[in-house]
C-alpha positions in Angstrom: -46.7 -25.4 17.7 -47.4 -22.5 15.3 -50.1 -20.7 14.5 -52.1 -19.2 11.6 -54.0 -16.7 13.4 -53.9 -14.0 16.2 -56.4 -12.4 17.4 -56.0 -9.2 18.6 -58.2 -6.2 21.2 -57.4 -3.4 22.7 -58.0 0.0 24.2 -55.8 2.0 21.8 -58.7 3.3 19.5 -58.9 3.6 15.6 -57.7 7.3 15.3 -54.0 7.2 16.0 -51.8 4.7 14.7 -51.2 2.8 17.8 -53.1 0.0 16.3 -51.4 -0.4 12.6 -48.0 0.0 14.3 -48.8 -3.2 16.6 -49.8 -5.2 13.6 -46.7 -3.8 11.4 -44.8 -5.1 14.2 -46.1 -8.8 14.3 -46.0 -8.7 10.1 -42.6 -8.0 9.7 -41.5 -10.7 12.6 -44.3 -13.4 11.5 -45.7 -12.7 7.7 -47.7 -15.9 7.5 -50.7 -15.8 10.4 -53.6 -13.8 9.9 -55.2 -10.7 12.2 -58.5 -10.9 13.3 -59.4 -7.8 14.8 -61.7 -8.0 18.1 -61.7 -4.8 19.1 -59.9 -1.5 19.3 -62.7 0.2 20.9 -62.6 -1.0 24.6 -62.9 2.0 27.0 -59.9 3.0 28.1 -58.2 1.8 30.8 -61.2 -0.7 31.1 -59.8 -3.9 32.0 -63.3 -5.4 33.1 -65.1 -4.6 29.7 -62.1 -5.9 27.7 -61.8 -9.0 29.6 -65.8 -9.9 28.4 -65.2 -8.6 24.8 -62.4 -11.0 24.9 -64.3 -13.8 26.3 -67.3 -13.4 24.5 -65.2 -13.8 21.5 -62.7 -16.3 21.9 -65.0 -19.7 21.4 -66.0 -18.9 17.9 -62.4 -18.1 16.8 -60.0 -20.9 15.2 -57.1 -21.9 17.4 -54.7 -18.9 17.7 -52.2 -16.6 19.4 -54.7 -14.2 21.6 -53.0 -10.8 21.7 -54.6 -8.1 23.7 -53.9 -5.4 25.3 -56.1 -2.7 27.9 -52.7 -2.1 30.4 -53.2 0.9 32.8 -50.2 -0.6 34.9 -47.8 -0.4 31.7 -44.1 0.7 33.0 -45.1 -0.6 36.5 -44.0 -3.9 38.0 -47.1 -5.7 36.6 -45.9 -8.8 34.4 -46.7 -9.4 30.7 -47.4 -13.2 30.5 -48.3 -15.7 28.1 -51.4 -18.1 29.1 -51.3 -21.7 27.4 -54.8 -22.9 27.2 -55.8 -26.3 25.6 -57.1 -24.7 22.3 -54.7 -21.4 22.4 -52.7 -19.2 23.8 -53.0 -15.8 25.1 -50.8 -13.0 25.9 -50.8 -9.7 27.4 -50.6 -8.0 30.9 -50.9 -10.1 33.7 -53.9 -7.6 35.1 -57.3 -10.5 35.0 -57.7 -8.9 31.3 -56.8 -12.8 29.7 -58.5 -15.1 32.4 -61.9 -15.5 32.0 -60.9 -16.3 28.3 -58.5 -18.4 29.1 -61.0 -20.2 31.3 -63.6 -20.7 28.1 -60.3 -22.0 26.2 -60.5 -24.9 28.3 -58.2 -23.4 31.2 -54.9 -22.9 32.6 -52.3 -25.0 31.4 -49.2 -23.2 32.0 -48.0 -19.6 32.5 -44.5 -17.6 31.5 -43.6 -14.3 32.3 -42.4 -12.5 29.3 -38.4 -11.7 30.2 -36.3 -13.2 27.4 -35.3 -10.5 25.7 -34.9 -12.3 22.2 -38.3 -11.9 21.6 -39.0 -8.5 22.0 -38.1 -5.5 20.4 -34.9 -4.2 21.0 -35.8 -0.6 22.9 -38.6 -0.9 24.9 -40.9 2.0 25.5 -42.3 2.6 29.3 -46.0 3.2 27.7 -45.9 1.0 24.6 -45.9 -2.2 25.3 -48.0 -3.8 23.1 -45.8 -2.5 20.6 -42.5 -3.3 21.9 -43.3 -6.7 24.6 -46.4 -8.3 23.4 -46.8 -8.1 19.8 -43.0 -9.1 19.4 -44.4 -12.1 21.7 -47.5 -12.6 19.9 -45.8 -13.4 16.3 -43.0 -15.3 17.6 -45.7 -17.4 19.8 -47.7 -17.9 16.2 -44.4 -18.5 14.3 -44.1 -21.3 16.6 -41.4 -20.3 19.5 -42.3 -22.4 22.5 -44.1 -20.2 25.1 -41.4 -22.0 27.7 -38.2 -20.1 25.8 -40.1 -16.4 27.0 -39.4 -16.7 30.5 -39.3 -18.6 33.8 -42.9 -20.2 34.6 -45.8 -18.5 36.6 -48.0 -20.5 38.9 -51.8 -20.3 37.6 -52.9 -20.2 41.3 -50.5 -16.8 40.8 -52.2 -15.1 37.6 -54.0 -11.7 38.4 -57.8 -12.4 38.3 -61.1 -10.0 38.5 -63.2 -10.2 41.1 -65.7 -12.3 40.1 -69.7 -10.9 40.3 -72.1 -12.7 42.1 -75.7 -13.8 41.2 -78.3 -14.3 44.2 -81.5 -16.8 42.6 -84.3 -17.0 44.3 -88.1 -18.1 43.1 -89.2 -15.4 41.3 -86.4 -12.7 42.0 -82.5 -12.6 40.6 -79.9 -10.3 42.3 -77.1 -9.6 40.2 -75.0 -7.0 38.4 -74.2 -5.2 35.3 -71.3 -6.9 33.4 -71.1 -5.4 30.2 -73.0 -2.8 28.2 -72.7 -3.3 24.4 -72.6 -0.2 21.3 -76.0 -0.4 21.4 -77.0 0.5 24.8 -77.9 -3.4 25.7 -77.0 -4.2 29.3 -75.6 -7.8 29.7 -75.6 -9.1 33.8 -73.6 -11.5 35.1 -76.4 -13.9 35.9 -76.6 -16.7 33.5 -79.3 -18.2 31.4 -79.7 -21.0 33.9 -79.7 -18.2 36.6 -83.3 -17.3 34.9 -84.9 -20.3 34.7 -83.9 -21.5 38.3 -86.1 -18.2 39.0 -88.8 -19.7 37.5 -89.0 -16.8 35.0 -90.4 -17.7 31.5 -91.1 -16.1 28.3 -94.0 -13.6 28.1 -93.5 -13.4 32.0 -93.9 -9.7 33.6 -90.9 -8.4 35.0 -90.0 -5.5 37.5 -86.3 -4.8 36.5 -84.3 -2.2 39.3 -81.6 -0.4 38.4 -79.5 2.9 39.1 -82.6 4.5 41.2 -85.6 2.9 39.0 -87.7 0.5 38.5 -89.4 -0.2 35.0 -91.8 -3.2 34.1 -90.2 -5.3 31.7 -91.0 -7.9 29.5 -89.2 -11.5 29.6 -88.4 -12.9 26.1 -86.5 -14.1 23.7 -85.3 -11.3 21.4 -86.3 -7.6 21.2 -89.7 -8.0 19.4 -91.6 -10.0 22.1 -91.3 -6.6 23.8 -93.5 -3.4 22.6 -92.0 -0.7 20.5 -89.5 1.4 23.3 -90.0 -1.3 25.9 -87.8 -3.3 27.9 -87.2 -7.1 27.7 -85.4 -9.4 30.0 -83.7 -12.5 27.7 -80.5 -14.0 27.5 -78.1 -12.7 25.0 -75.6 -14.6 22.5 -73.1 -14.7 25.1 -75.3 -16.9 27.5 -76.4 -14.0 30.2 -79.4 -12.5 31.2 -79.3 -8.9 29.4 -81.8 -6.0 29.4 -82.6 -4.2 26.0 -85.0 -2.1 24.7 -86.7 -2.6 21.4 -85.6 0.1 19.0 -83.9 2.2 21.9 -81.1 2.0 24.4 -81.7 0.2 27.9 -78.0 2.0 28.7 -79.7 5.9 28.0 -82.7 4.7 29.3 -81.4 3.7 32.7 -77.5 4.3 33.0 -75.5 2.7 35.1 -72.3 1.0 34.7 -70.0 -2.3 35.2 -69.7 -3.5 38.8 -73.8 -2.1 39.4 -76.6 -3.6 41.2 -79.6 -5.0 39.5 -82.7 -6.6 40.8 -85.2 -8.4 39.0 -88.8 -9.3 40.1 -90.4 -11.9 38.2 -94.7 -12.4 38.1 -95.2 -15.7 39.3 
């Protein structure tokens, strides 16, 4: 099966070339498909934060070759793989950076480590290998090489996987943790929209949100103007989680904190 897209995110930034070098790469061995761009801006070395951008994405994108890269094991013994998912497939380092979008593609179907080297370029750089392993991969995958011809097969139960977060719901109270925090200081959680109303928390609610060493009153809505000029809100975002923001300011300058922290939130009942 070939495809007309790939999608493509990484770490590598927009300043160097790292980026136009990748996609030279994939034109010259596959002209037709098209590039979509994710992002280039992930934190580096963050495999956690590319993992969501690439999940938060992937749904609304037409069925294509999902190339990403965020590799702080490149040159190690961690394996490139390519993911076949019912509406896609992904490829990249075999780190828990493709999962959780392979999950929203409708799942694992198969896994294959990327060793054939046919379809890779013929020197391979220790630190480059999105240049040199996974974009060669990603345009022969779109120009329609089965993913079964780049290597022996890798059990699913095998893939590398990030610790999942967990969400504690009670009546009136949700324990969870920051997930993601956005460009513009918005602080996604990983409790879910149905996390907040099993806490009996509804619009125009009062809310005590804790976080990093504070508590601030919040507002629970539905977008940023059912809360005051400069104060918080609790809603859920466009990705389906519970998110903190601030109207016309930055919940992440306003608080800090970071991926992987604790966050309780106190609802009025």
């Amino acid at each position: 099966m070939s495809y007309d897209w790939i999608s493509f995110t990484t770490d590598y930034g927009i300043d160097d070339g790292f980026v136009g070098v990748c996609e030279g790469v994939v034109a010259r061995l596959a002209p037709r498909p098209r590039v979509i761009h994710i992002s280039h801006t992930v934190p580096p070395q963050d495999v956690r934060r590319g993992a969501a951008i690439l999940a938060q994405a992937v749904p609304y994108l037409p069925p294509a070759v999902h190339f990403a890269v965020v590799d702080p094991g490149v040159g190690t013994d961690r394996r490139g793989v390519v993911v076949v998912t019912a509406e896609g497939v992904l490829v990249g380092p075999d780190n828990g950076l493709l999962m959780p979008a392979a999950e929203l593609l409708g799942g694992v179907r198969a896994a294959y480590e990327l060793r054939n080297p046919a379809y890779r370029l013929s020197t391979v750089s220790a630190t480059f290998h999105g240049r040199d392993v996974f974009a060669p991969a990603a345009a022969h995958l779109a120009a329609g090489v089965p993913p079964e011809d780049f290597g022996p097969a890798v059990d699913a139960a095998d893939l590398v996987r990030l610790p999942e977060p967990e969400t504690f719901v009670e009546p009136g109270k949700l324990t969870t943790e920051i997930r993601y925090i956005d460009t513009f200081g918005n602080i996604q959680l990983a409790a879910t929209g149905a996390d907040l109303d099993a806490s009996g928390a509804v619009p125009g609610t009062t809310a005590h949100a804790h976080l990093n060493g504070r508590s601030v009153k919040a507002t629970v809505g539905r977008t940023f103007a059912d809360a005051i000029n400069d104060g918080l809100i609790v809603y859920v975002d466009s990705g389906g989680r519970v998110a903190l923001a601030v109207n016309g300011g930055s919940a992440a300058n306003d608080f800090g904190g970071r991926p992987g922290d604790p966050v309780l939130l106190l609802f009025a009942r």
